[in-house]
N, C-alpha and C positions, 0 to 999 in steps of 0.2 A: 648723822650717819647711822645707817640701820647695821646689822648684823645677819646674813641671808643662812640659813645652815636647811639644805634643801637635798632631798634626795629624786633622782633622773630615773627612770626605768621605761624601756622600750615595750612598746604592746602591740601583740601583733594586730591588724587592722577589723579583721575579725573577732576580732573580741572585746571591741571598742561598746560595742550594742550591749555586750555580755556585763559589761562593768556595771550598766545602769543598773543593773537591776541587784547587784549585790545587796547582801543584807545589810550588810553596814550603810550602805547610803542608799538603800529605798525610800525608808520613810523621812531622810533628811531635805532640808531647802538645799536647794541648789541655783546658781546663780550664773547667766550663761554671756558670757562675751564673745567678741569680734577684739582680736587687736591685729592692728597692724604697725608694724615696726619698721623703722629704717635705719641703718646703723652707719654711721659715719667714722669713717679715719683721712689719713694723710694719704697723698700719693707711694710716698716709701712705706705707709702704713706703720707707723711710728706708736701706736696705740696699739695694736696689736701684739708688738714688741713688744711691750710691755704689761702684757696679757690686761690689758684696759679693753671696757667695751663700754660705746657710746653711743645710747640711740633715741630717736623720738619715736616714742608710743602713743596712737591712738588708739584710744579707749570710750567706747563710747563715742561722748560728743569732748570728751577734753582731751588736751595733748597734756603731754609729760616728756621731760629729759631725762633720761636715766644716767647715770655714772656708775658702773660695775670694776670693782679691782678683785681679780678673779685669785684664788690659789688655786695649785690642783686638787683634784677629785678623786678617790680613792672608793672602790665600792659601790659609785654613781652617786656617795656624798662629795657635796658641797660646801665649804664654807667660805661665804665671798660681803664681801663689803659694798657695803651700796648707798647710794646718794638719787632720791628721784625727787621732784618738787615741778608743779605745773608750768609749761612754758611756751610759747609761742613757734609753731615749726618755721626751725631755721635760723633763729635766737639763739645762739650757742651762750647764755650767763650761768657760769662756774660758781658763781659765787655760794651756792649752798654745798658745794664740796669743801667741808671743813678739814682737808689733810693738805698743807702748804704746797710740798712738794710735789702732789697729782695737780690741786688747780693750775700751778705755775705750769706745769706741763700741758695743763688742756689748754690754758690761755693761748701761750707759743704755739700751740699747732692750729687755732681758730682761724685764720686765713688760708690755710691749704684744707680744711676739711672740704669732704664731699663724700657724697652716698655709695656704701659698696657694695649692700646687698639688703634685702628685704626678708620681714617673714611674714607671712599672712594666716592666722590660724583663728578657729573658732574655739574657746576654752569654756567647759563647764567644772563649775568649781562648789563643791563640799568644805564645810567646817565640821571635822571628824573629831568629835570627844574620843579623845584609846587613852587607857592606862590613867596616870596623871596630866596629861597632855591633851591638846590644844594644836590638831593638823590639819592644814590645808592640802585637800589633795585637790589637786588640779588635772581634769583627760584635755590634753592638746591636740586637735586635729588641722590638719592645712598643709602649707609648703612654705621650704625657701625658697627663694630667687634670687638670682643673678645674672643679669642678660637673660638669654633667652635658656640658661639652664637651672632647671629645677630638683627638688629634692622632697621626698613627703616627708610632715612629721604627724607622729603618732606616737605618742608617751604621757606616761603619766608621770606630776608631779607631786611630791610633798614635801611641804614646809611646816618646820613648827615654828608655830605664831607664839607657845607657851608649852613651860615643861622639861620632858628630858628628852635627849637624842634617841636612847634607848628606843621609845614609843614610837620613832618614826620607824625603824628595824622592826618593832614588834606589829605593828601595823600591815608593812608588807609580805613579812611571811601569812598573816594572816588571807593575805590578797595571793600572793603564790601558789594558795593550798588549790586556787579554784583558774589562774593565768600563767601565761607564761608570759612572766613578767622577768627581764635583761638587766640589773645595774647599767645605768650607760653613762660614759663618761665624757661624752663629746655635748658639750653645751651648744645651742642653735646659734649664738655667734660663731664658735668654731667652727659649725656644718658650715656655717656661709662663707666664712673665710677661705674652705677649702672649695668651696662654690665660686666664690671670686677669682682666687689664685688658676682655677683646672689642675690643681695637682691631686693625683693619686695619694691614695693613706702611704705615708711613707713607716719605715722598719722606728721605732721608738727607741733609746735608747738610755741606759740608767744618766741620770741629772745628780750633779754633786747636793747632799744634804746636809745643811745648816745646822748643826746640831749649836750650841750655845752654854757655857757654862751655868747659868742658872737653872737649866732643865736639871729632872731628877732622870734616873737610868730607864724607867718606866715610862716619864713621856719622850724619852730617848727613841726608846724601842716603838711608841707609838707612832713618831714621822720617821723611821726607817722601814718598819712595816708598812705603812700608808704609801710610803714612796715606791718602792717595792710591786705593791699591788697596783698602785701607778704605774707603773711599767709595764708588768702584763698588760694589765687591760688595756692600756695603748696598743698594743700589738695582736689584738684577742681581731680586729677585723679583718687582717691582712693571713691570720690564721686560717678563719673563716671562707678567705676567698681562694685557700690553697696555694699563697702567697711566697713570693720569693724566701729563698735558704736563711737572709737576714731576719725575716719576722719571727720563726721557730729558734734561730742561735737567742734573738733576744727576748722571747718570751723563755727560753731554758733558763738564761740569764738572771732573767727576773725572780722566776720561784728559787733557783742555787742560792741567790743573795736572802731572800727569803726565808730561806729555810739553815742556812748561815746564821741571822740575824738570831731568832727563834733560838739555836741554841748558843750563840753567844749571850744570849740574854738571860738564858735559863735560870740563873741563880737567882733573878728578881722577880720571875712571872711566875703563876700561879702552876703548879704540876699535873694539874689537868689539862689547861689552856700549852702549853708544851707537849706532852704525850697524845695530844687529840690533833692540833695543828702540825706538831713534828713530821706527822705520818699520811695526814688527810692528802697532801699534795704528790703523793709517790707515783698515783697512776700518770698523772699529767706529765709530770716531771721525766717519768719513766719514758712516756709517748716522746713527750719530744726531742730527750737523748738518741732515742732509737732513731728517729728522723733525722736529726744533727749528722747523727753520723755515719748515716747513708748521703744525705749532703757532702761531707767532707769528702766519703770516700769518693765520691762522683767528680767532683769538683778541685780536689787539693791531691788527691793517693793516685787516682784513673792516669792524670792528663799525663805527668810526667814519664809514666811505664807506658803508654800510647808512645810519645816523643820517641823514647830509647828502643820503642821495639812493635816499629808502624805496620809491621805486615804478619803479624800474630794474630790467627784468625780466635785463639781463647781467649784475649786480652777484650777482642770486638764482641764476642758473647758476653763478657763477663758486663762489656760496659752495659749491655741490653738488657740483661739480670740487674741489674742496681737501680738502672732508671725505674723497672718496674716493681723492686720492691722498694724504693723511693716516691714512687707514686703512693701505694699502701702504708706506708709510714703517713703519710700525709692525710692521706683520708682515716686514721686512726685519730690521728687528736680530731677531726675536725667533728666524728662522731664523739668525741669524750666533752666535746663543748657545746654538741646539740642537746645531750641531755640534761632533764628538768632540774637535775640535783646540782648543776655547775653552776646558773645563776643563784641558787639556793646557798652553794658555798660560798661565792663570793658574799655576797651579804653577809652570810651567819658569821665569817671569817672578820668583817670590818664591822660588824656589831660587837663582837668580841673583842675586838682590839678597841675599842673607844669604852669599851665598860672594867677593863684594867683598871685597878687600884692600887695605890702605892704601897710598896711592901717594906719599907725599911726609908733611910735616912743618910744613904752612903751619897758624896756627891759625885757629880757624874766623871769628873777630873781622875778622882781616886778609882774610879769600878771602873774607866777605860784601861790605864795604867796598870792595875792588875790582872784585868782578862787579857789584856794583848800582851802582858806578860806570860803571863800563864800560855798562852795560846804559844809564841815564840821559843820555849820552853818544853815544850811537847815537840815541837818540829824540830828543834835542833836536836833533841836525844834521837830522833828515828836517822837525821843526816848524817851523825856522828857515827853510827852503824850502817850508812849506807852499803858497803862492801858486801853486808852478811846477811842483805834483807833480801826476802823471795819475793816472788813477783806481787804477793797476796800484798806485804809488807810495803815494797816501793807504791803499788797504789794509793796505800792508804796516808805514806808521807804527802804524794801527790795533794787528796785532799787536805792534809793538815795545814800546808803553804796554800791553800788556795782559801781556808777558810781564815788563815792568819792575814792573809791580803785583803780579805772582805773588810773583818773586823778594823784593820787598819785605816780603812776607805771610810768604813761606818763612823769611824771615830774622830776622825782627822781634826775636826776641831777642836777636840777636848786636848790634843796631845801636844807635845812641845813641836815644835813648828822644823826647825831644824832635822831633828834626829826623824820625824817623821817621812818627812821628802827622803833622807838617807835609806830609809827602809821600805818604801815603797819603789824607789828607784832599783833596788837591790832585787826585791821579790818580784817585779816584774820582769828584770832580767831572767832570773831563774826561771818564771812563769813560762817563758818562752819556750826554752830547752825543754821543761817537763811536759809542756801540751803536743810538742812535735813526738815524743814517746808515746803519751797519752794517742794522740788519732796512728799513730802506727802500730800498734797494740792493736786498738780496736778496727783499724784494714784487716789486721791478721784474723781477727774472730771473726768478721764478714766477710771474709775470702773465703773462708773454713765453709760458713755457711751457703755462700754461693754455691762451692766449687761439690759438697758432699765428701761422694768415696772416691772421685775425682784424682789422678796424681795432683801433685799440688802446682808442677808447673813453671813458668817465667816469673810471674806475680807474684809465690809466695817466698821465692826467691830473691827476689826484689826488695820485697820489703822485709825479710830477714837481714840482709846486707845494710839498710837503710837504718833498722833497726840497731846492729850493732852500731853503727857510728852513734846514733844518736845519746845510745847508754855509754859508752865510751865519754861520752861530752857531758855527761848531766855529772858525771865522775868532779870535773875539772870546776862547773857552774856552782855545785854545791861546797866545794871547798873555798870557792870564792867568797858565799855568801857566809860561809861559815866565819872565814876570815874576815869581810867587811860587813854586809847587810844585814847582820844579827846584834851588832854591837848597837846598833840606834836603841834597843830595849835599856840599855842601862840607862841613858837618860830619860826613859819615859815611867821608873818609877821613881 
């Protein structure tokens, strides 16, 4: 079994000509193939499930079998396991997969395999001395296929064959100075699978993270960030295409947890890497809030006061006003993800996170236990004042429960198993109550701003009414959890 740690980046097709001639690889050999690949699963696609990818590559004049067990990809890195060894097309023998439980699984599914999609690409390929390292860049041009529908690829890869991870990062910024060069995270079995299936990029959503007693709090922080950026950038095309309400809630999603993590972690990461990353993500974050929640109000605040009050010709302006600054909300990120600096951050952001170094020797049982202490701690002193807190004040309890339910989620395996369901079960009760305040709140500031010097109307009306009940009820929520959803902390130190 090989070890593949590869980084994807997208280029635009024009610029493919512009590659050759870089300095870095003018005067190198270069090595030019034809591969064509066919990638086989089950009828229920059983290998896919299981993010398995199995295909026969021709190269040349020899075939090859591949075996890829994929993890996610964070950044447009890679790091996947592989198994390839020469073999006859159509010969499905496992037997150079030395992991038990994958070959048992290809074995079982060799009578249902069959072909589900294709990639046909021309690759020319560099061995790039950078740094201490040893990379293969690789420009892939051609298509997938699948029936009679296609897809181009155009990207470049890099592998280190030897060295540190670091140098593949130091490489491509080097390559960015001169392309606009994408982190991409969709691997050409994935493009095909979605080529096979016809379905549309759907909305992404966060995946539970395996955190494990033996980790230190550092590579803690390394697969919650990773995962994280995971998340984004699954949702970064359905952005792009000005895509439904769900791709912006879940890319907001993404960087909130994100930027959660970052200072849940803070006490173990370098004070640079915090104060530089804490804040780098504000504009994005910023954009897509603002979108979020003209979405809501369009969607969740509009429908109901239409219902109660169908022949209000301000309620019909106002909906015409939101659609269209819901349209500009939308074309705001999509310009903040066009510019050169946004793939530049994604990278420098997960070059950063893989070159973290261990700060201490706390294990990760004990640093969970304390921060969500601590964190638990902080929320209940602002609950226990609820009565006396101004609006500035209940906002910010708002976030303190929302950042205490991250770290809880981040943590989940580190903690005792019982008390943890008790208080996540508790905080997402409360979660509820507080986010129906939270988007009424924020109707009321985008009604202000729709409406101007405007009287304020049916609408603002409405959601003042709407509003007291709901502050009324967060009264009754918070006593609850005071009384039950807060005690799960004493068993978690």
């Amino acid at each position: 079994m090989a070890t593949e740690i590869e980084l994807k980046l997208s280029l635009k097709p024009g610029d493919a000509r512009k590659l050759l001639e870089h300095p870095l690889l003018r005067n190198l050999p270069t090595q030019r193939l034809k591969l064509l690949n066919t990638y086989y699963d089950t009828p229920d696609l059983r290998l896919h499930a299981q993010r398995i990818a199995l295909r026969f590559r021709k190269k040349g004049w020899e075939w090859l079998l591949t075996v890829k067990s994929a993890e996610p990809a964070s950044g447009g890195l890679a790091v996947r396991n592989e198994w390839e060894c020469p073999a006859a097309p159509g010969n499905f023998d496992f037997s150079h997969v030395d992991r038990t439980e994958l070959r048992n699984l290809l074995d079982g599914a060799r009578p249902e395999l069959k072909a589900v999609f294709t990639t046909d690409f021309k690759r020319q390929v560099w061995q790039v001395p950078f740094g201490e390292s040893r990379i293969e860049l690789a420009l892939d041009r051609g298509e997938i296929a699948s029936g009679k529908t296609k897809e181009r690829i155009c990207e470049v890869e890099l592998e280190l064959l030897s060295g540190r991870i670091e140098d593949i990062f130091g490489l491509t910024r080097k390559l960015q100075a001169h392309f606009h060069l994408r982190p991409s995270i969709a691997s050409k079995a994935e493009r095909g699978y979605r080529l096979f299936l016809r379905t549309p990029e759907q909305p992404f959503r966060a995946k539970p993270i395996a955190l494990h007693a033996g980790q230190t709090p550092v590579e803690a922080f390394r697969a919650i960030a990773l995962a994280c950026l995971e998340h984004f950038q699954r949702n970064e095309a359905g952005l792009l295409a000005g895509g439904e309400a769900e791709f912006i809630h879940q890319a907001r999603v993404a960087l909130r947890r994100l930027r959660s993590a970052i200072k849940l972690f803070a006490p173990v990461l370098p004070k640079d890497f915090v104060a530089t990353y804490g804040q780098t993500w504000r504009a994005l974050a910023s954009a897509l809030g603002e979108a979020r929640n003209w979405d809501v109000f369009q969607e969740e605040t509009l429908p109901p006061m239409l219902a109660t009050f169908p022949e209000s010709p301000d309620l019909r302006r106002l909906q015409a006003r939101a659609e269209q600054r819901a349209r500009y909300a939308r074309r705001s990120i999509v310009k903040l993800l066009a510019v050169r600096e946004y793939p530049r951050l994604i990278l420098e952001f997960a070059a950063a996170i893989y070159a973290l170094q261990e700060t201490g020797n706390t294990p990760i049982k004990q640093f969970a236990r304390e921060r969500v202490a601590s964190y638990t701690q902080s929320a209940r002193k602002l609950a226990e004042r609820y009565a006396e807190l101004d609006a500035a004040q209940r906002h910010e309890m708002r976030l303190k429960f929302k950042r205490l339910r991250y770290a809880i989620e981040f943590l989940e395996n580190t903690l005792p198993a019982r008390q943890t369901r008790q208080a996540l079960s508790a905080l997402h009760r409360l979660q509820e109550t507080l986010g129906r305040i939270n988007d009424a709140s924020e109707a009321l500031l985008l009604l202000n701003e729709l409406q101007g010097k405007q009287p304020a109307g049916i609408a603002h009306g409405w959601l003042n009414g709407q509003l007291e009940i709901l502050v009324s009820s967060q009264a009754r929520s918070l006593e609850s959890w005071l009384k039950d959803g807060s005690t799960g902390r004493q068993g978690m130190q």
